[in-house]
mmCIF file as Biopython writes it, N, C-alpha, C and O atoms, coordinates in Angstrom:
data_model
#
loop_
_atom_site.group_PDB
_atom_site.id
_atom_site.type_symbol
_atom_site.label_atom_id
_atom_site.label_alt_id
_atom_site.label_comp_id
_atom_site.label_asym_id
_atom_site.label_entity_id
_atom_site.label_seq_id
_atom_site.pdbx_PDB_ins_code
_atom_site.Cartn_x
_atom_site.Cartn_y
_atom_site.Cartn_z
_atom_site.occupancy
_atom_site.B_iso_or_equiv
_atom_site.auth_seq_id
_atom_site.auth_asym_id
_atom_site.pdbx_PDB_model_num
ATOM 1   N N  . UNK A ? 1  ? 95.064 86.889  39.208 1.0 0.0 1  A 1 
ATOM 2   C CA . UNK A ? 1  ? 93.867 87.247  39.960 1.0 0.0 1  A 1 
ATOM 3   C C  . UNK A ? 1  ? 94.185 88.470  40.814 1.0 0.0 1  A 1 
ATOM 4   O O  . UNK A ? 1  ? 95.364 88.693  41.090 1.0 0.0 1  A 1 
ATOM 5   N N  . UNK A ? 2  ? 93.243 89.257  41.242 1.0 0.0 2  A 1 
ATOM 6   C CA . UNK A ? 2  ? 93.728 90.639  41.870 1.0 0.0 2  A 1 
ATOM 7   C C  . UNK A ? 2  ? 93.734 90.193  43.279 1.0 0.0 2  A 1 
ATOM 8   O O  . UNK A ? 2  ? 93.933 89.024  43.609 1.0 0.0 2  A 1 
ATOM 9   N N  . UNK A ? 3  ? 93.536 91.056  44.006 1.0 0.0 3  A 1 
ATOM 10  C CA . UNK A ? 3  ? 93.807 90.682  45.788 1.0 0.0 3  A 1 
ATOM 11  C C  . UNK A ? 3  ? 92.951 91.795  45.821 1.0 0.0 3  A 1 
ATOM 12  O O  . UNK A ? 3  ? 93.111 92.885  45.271 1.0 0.0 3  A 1 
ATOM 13  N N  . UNK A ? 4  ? 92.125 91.445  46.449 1.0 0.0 4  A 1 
ATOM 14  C CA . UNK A ? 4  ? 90.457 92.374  47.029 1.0 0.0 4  A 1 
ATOM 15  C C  . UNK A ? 4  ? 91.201 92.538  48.671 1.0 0.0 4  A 1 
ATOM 16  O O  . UNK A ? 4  ? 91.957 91.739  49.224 1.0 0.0 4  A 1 
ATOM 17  N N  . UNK A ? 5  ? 90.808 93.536  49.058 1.0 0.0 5  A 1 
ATOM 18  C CA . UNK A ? 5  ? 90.916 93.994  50.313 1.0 0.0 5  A 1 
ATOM 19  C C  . UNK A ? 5  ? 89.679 93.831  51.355 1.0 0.0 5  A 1 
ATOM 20  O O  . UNK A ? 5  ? 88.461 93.865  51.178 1.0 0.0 5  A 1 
ATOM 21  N N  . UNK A ? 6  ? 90.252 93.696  52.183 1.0 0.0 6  A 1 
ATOM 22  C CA . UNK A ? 6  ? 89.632 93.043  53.345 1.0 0.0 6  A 1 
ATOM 23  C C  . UNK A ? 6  ? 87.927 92.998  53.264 1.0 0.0 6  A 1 
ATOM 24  O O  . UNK A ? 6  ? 87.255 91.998  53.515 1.0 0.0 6  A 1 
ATOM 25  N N  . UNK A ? 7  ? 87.283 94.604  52.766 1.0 0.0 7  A 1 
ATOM 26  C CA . UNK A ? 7  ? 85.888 95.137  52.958 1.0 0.0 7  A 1 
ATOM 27  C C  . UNK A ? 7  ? 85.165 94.145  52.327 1.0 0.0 7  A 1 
ATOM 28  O O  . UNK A ? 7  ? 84.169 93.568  52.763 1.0 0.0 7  A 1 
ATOM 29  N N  . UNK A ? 8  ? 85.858 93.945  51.028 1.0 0.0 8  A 1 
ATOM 30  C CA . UNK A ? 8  ? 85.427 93.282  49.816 1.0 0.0 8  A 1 
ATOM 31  C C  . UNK A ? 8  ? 84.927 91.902  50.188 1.0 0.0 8  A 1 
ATOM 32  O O  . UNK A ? 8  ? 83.793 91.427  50.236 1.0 0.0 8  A 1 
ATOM 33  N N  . UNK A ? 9  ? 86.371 91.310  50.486 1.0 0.0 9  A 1 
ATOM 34  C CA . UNK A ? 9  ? 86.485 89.840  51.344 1.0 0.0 9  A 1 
ATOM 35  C C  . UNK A ? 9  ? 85.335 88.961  51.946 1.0 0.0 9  A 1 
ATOM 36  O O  . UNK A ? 9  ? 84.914 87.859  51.597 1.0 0.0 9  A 1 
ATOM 37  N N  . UNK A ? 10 ? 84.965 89.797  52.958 1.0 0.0 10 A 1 
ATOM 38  C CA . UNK A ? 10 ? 83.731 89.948  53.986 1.0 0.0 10 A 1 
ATOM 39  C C  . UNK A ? 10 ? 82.856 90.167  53.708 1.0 0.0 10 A 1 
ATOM 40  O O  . UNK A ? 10 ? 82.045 90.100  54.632 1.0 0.0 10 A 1 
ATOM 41  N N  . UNK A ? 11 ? 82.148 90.669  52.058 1.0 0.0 11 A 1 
ATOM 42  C CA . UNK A ? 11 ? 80.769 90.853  51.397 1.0 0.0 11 A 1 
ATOM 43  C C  . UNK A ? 11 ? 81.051 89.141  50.645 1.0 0.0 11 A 1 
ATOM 44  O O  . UNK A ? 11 ? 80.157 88.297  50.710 1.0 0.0 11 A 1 
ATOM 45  N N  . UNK A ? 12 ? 82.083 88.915  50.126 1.0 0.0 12 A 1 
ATOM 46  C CA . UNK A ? 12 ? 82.354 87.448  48.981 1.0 0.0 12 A 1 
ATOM 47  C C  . UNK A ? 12 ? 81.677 86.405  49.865 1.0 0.0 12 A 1 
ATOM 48  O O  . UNK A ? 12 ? 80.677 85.752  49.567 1.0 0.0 12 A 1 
ATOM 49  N N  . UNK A ? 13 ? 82.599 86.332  51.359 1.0 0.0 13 A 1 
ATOM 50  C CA . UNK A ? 13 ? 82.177 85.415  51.968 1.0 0.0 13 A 1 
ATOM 51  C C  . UNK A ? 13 ? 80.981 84.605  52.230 1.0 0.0 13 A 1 
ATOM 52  O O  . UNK A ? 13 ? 80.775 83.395  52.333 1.0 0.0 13 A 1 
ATOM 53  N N  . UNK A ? 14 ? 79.948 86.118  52.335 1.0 0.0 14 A 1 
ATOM 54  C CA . UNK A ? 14 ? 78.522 85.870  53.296 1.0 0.0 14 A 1 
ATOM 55  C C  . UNK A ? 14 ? 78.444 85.375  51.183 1.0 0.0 14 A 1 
ATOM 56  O O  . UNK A ? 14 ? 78.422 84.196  50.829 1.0 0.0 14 A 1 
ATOM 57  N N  . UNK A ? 15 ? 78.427 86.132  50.525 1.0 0.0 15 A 1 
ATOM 58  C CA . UNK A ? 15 ? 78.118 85.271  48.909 1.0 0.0 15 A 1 
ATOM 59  C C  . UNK A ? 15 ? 77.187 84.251  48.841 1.0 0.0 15 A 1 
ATOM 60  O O  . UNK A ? 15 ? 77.443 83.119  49.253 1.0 0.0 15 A 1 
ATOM 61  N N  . UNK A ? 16 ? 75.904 84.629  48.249 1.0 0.0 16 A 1 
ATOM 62  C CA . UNK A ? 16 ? 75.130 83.847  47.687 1.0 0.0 16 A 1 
ATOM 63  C C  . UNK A ? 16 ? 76.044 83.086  46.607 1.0 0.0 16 A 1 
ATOM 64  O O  . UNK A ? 16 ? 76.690 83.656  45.727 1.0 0.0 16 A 1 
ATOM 65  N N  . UNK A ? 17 ? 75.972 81.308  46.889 1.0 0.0 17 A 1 
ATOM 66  C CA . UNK A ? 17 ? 76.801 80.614  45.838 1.0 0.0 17 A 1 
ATOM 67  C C  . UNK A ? 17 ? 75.911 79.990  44.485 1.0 0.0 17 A 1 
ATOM 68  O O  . UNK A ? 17 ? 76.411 79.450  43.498 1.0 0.0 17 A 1 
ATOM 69  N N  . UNK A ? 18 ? 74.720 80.186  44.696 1.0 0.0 18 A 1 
ATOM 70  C CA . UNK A ? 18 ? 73.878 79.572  43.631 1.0 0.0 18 A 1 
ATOM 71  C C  . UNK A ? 18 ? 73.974 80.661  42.534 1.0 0.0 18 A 1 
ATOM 72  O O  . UNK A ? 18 ? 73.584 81.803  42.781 1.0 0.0 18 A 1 
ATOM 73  N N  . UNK A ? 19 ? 74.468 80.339  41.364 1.0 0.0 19 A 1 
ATOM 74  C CA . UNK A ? 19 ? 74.324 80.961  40.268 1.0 0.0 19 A 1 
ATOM 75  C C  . UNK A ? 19 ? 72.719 80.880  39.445 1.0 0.0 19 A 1 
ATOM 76  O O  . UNK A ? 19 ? 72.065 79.854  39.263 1.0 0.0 19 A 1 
ATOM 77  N N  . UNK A ? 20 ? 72.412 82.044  39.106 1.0 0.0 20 A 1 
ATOM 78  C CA . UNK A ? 20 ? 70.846 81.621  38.089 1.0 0.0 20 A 1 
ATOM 79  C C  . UNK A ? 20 ? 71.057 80.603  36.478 1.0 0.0 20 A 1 
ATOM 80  O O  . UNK A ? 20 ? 72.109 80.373  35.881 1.0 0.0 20 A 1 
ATOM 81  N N  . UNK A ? 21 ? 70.296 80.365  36.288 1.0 0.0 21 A 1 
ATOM 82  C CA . UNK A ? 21 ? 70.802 79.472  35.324 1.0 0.0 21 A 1 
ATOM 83  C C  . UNK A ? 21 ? 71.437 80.262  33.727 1.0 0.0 21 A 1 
ATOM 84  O O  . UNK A ? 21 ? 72.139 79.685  32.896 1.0 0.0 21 A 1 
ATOM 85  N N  . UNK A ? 22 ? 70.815 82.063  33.631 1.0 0.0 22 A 1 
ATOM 86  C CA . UNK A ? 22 ? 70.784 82.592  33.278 1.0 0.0 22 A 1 
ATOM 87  C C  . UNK A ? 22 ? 72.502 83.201  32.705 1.0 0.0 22 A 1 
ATOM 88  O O  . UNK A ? 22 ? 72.998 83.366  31.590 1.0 0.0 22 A 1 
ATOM 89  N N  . UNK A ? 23 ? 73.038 83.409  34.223 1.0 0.0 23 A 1 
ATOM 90  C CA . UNK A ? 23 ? 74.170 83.838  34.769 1.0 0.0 23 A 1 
ATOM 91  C C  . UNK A ? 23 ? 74.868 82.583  34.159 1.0 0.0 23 A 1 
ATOM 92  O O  . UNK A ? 23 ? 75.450 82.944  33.137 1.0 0.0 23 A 1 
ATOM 93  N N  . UNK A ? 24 ? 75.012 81.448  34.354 1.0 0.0 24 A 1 
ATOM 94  C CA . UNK A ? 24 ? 75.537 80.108  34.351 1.0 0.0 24 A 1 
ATOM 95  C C  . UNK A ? 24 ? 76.164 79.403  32.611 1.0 0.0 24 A 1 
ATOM 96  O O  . UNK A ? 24 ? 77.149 78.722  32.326 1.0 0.0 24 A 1 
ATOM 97  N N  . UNK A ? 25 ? 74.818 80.090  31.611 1.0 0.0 25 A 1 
ATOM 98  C CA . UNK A ? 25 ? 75.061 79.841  30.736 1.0 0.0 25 A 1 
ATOM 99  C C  . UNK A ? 25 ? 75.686 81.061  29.976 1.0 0.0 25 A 1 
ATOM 100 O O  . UNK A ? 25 ? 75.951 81.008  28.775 1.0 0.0 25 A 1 
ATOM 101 N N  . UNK A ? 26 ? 75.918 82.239  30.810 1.0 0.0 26 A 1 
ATOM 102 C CA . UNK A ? 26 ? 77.021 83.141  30.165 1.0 0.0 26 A 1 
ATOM 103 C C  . UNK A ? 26 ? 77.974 82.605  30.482 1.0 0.0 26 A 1 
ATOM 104 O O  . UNK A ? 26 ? 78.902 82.538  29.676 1.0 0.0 26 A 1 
ATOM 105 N N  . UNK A ? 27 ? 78.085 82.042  31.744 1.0 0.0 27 A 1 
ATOM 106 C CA . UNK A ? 27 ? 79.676 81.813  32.050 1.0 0.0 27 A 1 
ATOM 107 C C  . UNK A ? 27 ? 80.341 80.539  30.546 1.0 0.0 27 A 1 
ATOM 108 O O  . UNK A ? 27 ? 81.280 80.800  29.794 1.0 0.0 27 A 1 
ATOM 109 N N  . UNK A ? 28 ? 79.500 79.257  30.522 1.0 0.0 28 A 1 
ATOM 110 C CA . UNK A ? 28 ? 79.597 78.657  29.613 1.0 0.0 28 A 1 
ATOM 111 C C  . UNK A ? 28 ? 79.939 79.173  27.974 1.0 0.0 28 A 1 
ATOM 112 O O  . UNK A ? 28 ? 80.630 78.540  27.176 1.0 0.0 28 A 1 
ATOM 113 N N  . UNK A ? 29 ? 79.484 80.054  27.801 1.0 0.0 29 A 1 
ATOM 114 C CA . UNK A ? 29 ? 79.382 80.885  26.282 1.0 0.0 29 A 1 
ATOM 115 C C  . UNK A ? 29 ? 80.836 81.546  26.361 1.0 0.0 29 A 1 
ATOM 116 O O  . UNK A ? 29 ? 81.483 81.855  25.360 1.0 0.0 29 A 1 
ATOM 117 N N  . UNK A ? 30 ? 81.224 81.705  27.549 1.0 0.0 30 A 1 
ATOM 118 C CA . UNK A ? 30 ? 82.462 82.756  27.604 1.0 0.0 30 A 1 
ATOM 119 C C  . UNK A ? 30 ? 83.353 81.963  27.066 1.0 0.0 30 A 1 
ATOM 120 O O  . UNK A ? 30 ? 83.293 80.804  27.478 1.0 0.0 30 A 1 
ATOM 121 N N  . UNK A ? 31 ? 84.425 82.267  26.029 1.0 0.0 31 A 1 
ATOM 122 C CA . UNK A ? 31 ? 85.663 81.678  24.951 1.0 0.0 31 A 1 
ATOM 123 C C  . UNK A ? 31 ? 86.628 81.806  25.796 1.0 0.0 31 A 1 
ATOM 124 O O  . UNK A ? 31 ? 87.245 80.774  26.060 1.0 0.0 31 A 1 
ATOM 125 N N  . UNK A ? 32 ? 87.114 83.285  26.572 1.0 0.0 32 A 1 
ATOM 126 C CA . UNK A ? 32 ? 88.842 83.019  27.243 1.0 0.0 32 A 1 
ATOM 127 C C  . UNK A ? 32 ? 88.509 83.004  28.852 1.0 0.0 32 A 1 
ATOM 128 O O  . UNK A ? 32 ? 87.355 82.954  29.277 1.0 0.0 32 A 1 
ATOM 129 N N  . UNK A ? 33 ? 89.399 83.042  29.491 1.0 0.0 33 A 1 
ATOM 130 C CA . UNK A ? 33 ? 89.517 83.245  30.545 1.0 0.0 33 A 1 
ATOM 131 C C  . UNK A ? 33 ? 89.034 84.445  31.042 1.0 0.0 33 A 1 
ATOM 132 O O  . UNK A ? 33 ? 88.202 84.465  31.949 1.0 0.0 33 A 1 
ATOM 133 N N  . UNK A ? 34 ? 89.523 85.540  30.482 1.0 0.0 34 A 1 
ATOM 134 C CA . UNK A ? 34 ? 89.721 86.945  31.036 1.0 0.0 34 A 1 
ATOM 135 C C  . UNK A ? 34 ? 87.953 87.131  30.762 1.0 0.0 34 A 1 
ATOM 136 O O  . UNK A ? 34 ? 87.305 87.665  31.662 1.0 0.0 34 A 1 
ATOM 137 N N  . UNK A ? 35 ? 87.324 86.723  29.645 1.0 0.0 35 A 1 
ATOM 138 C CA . UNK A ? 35 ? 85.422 86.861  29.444 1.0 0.0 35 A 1 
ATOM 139 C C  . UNK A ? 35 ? 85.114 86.161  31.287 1.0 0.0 35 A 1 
ATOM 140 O O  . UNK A ? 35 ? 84.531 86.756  32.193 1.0 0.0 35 A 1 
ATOM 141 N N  . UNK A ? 36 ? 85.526 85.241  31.319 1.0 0.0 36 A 1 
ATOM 142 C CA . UNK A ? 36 ? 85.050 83.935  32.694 1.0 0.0 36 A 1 
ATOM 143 C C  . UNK A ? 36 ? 85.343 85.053  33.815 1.0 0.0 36 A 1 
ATOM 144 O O  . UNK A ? 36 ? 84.427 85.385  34.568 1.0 0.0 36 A 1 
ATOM 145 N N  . UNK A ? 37 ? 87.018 85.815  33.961 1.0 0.0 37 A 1 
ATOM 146 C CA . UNK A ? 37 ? 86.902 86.296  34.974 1.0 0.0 37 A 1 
ATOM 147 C C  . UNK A ? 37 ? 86.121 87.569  35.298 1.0 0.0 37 A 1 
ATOM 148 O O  . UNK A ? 37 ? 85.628 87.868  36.385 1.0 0.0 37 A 1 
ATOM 149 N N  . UNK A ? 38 ? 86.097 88.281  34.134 1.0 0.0 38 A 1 
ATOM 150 C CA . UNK A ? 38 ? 85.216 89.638  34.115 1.0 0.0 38 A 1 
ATOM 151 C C  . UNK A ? 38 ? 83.463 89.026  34.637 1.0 0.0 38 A 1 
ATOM 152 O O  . UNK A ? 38 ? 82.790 89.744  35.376 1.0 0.0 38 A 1 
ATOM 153 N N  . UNK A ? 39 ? 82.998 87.867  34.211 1.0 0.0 39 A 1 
ATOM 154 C CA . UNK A ? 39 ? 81.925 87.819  34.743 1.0 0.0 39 A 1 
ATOM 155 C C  . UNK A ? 39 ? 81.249 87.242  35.960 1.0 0.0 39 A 1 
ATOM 156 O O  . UNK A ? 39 ? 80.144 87.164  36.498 1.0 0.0 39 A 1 
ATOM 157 N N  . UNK A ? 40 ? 82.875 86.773  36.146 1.0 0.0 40 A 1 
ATOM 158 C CA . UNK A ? 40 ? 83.017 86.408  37.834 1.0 0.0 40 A 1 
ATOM 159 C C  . UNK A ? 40 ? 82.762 87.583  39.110 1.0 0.0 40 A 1 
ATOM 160 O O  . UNK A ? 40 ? 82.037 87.539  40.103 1.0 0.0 40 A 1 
ATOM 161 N N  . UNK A ? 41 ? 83.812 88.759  38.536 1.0 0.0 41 A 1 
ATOM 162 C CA . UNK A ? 41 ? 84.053 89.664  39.258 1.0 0.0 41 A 1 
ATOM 163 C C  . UNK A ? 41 ? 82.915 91.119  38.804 1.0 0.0 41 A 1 
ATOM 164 O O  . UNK A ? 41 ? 82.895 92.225  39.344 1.0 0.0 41 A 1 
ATOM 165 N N  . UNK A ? 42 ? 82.123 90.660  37.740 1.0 0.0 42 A 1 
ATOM 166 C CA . UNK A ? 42 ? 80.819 91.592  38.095 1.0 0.0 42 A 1 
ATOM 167 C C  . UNK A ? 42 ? 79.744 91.180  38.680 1.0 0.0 42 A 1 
ATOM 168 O O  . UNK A ? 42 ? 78.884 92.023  38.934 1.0 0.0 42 A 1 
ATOM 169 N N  . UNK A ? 43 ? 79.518 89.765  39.043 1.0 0.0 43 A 1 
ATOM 170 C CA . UNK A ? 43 ? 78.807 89.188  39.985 1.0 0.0 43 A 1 
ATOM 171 C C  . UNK A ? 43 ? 79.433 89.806  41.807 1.0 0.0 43 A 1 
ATOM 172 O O  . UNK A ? 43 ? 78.819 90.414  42.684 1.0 0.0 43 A 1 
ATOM 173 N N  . UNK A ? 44 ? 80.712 89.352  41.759 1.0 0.0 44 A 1 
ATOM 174 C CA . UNK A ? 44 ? 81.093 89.436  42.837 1.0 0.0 44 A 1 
ATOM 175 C C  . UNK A ? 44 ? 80.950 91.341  43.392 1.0 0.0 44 A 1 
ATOM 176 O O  . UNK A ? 44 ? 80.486 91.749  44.457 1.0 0.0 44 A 1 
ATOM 177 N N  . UNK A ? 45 ? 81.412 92.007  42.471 1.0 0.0 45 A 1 
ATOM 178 C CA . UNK A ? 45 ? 80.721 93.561  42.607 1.0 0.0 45 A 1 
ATOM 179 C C  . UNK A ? 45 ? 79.371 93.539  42.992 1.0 0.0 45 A 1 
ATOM 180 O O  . UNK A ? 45 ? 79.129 93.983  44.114 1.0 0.0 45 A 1 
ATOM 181 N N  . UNK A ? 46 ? 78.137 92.987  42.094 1.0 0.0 46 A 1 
ATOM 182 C CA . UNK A ? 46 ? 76.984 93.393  42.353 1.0 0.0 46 A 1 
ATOM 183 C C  . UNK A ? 46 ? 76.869 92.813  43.788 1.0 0.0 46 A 1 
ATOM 184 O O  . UNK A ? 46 ? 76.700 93.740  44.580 1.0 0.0 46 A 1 
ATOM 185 N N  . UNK A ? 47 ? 76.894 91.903  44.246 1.0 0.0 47 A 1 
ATOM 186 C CA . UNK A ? 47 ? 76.209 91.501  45.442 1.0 0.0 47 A 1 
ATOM 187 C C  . UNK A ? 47 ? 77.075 92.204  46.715 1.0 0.0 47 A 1 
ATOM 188 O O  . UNK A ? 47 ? 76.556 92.305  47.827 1.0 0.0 47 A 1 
ATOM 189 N N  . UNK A ? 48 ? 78.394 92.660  46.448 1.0 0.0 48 A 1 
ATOM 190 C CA . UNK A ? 48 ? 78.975 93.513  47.745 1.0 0.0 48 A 1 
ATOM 191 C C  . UNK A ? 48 ? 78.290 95.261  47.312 1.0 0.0 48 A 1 
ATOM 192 O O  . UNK A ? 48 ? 78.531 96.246  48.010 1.0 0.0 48 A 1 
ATOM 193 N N  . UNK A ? 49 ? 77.766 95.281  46.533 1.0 0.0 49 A 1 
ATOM 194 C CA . UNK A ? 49 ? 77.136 96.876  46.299 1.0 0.0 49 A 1 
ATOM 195 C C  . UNK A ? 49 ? 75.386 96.434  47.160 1.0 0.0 49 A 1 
ATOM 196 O O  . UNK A ? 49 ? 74.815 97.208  47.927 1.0 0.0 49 A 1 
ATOM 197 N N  . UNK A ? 50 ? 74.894 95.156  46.792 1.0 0.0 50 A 1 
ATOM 198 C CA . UNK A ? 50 ? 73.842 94.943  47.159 1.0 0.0 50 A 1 
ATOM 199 C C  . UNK A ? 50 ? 73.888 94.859  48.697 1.0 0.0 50 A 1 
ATOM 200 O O  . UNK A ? 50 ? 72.938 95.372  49.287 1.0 0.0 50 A 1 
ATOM 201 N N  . UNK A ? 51 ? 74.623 94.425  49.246 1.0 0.0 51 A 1 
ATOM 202 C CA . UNK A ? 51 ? 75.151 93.970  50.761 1.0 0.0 51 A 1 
ATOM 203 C C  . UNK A ? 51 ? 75.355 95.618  51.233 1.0 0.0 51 A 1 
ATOM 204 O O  . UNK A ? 51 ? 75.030 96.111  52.313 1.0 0.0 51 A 1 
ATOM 205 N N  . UNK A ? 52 ? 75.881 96.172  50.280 1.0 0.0 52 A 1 
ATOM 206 C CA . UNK A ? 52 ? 76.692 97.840  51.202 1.0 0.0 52 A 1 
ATOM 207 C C  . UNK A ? 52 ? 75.307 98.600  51.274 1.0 0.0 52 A 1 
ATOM 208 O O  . UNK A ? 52 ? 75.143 99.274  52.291 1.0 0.0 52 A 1 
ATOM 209 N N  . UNK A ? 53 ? 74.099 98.587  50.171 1.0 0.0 53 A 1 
ATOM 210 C CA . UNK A ? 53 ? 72.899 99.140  50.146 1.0 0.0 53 A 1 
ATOM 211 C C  . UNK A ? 53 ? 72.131 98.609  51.443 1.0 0.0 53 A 1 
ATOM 212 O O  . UNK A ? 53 ? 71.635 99.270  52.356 1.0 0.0 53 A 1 
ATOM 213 N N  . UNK A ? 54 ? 72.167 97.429  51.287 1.0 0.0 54 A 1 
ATOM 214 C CA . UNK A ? 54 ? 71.845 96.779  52.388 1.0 0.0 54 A 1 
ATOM 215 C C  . UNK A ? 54 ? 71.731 97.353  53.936 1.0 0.0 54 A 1 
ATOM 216 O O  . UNK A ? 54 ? 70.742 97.847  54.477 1.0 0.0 54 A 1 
ATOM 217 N N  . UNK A ? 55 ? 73.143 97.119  54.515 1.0 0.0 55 A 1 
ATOM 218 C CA . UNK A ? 55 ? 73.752 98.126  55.622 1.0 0.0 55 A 1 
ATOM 219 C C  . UNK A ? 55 ? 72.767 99.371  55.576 1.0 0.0 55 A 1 
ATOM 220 O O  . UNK A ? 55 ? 71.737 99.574  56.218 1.0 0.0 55 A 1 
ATOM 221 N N  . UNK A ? 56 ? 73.647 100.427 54.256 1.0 0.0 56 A 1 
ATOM 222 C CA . UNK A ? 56 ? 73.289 101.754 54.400 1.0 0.0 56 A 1 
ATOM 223 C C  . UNK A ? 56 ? 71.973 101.987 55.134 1.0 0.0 56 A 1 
ATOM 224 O O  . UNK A ? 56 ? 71.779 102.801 56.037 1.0 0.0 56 A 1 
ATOM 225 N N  . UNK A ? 57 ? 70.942 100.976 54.491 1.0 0.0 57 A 1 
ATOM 226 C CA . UNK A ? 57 ? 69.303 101.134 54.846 1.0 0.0 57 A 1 
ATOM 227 C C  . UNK A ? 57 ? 69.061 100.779 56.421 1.0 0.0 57 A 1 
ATOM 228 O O  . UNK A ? 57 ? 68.303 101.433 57.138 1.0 0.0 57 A 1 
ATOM 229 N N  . UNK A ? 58 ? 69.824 99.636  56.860 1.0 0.0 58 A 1 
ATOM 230 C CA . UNK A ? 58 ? 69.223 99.267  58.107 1.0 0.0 58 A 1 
ATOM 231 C C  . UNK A ? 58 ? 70.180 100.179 58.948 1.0 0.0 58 A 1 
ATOM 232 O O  . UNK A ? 58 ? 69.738 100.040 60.089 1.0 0.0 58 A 1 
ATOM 233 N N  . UNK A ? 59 ? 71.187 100.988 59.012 1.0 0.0 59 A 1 
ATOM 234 C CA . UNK A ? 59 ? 72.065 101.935 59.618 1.0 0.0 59 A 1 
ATOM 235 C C  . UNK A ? 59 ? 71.108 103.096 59.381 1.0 0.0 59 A 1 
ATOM 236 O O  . UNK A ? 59 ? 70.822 103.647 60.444 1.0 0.0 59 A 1 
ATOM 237 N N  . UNK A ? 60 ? 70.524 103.637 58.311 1.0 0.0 60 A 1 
ATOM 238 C CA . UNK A ? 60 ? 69.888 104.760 57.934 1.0 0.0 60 A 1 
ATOM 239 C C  . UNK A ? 60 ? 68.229 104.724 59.050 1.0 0.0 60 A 1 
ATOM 240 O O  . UNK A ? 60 ? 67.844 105.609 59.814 1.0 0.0 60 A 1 
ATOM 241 N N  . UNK A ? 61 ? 67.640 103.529 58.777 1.0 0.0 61 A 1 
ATOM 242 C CA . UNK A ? 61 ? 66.516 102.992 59.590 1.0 0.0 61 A 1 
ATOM 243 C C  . UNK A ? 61 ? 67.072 103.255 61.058 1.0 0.0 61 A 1 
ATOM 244 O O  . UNK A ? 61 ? 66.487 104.130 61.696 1.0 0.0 61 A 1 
ATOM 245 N N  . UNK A ? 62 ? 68.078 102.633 61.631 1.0 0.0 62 A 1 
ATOM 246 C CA . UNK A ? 62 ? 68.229 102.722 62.698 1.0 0.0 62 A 1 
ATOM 247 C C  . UNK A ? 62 ? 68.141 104.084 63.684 1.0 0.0 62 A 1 
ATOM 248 O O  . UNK A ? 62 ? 67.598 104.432 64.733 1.0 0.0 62 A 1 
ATOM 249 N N  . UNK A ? 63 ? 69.192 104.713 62.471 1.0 0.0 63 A 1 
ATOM 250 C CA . UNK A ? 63 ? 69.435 106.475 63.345 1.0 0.0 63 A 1 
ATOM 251 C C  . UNK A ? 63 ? 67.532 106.917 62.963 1.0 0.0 63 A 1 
ATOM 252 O O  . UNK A ? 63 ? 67.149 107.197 64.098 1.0 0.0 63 A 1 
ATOM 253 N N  . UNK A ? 64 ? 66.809 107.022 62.418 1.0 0.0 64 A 1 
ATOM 254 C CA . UNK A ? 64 ? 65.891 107.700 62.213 1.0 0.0 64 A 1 
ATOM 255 C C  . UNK A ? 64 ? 64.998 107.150 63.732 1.0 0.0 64 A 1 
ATOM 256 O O  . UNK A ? 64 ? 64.431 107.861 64.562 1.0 0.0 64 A 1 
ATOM 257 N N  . UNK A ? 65 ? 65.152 105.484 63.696 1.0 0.0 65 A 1 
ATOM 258 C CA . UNK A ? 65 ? 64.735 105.493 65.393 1.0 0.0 65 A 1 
ATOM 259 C C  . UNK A ? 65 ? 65.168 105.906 66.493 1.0 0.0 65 A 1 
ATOM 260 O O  . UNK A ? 65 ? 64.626 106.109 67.579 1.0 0.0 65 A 1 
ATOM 261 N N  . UNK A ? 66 ? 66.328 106.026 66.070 1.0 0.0 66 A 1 
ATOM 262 C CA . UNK A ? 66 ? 67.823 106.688 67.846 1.0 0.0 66 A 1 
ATOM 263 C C  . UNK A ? 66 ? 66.842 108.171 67.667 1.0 0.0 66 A 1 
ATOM 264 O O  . UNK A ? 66 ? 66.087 108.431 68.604 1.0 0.0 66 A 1 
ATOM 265 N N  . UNK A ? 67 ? 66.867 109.025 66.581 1.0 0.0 67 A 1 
ATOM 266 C CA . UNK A ? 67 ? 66.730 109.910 66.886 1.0 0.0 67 A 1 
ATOM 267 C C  . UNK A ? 67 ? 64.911 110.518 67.241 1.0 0.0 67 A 1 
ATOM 268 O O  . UNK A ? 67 ? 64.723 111.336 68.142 1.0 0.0 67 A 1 
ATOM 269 N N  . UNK A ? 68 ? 63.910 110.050 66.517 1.0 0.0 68 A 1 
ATOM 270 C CA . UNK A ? 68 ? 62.153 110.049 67.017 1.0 0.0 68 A 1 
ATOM 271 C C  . UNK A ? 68 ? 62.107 109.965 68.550 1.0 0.0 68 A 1 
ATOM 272 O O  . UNK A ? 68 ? 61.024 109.949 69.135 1.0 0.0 68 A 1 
#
């Protein structure tokens, strides 16, 4: 398993744990391990990219009020 650094860590945590049922029955279909972990860890990507978009917007929102 790799070792994610700290930033990463701290998006996993807050982690929505409910899988869609969608998501759920890929994991099932997957034959080795390395299929299971790749679709572990593109879940775990999307939602710390979704979380960093996240930020960006309410940081981006914010300065546009600091500065009006």
């Amino acid at each position: 398993m790799i070792k994610l650094d700290a930033t990463v860590q701290k998006h996993i945590i807050g982690m929505d744990t409910v899988l869609s049922e969608e998501l759920f029955n890929e994991f099932k279909r997957a034959r080795s391990i390395a299929e299971k972990r790749y679709i572990t860890f593109k879940k775990m990507m999307a939602h710390a990219m979704d979380a960093s978009n996240r930020e960006c917007l309410v940081l981006g929102q914010t300065n546009k009020m600091l500065n009006s």
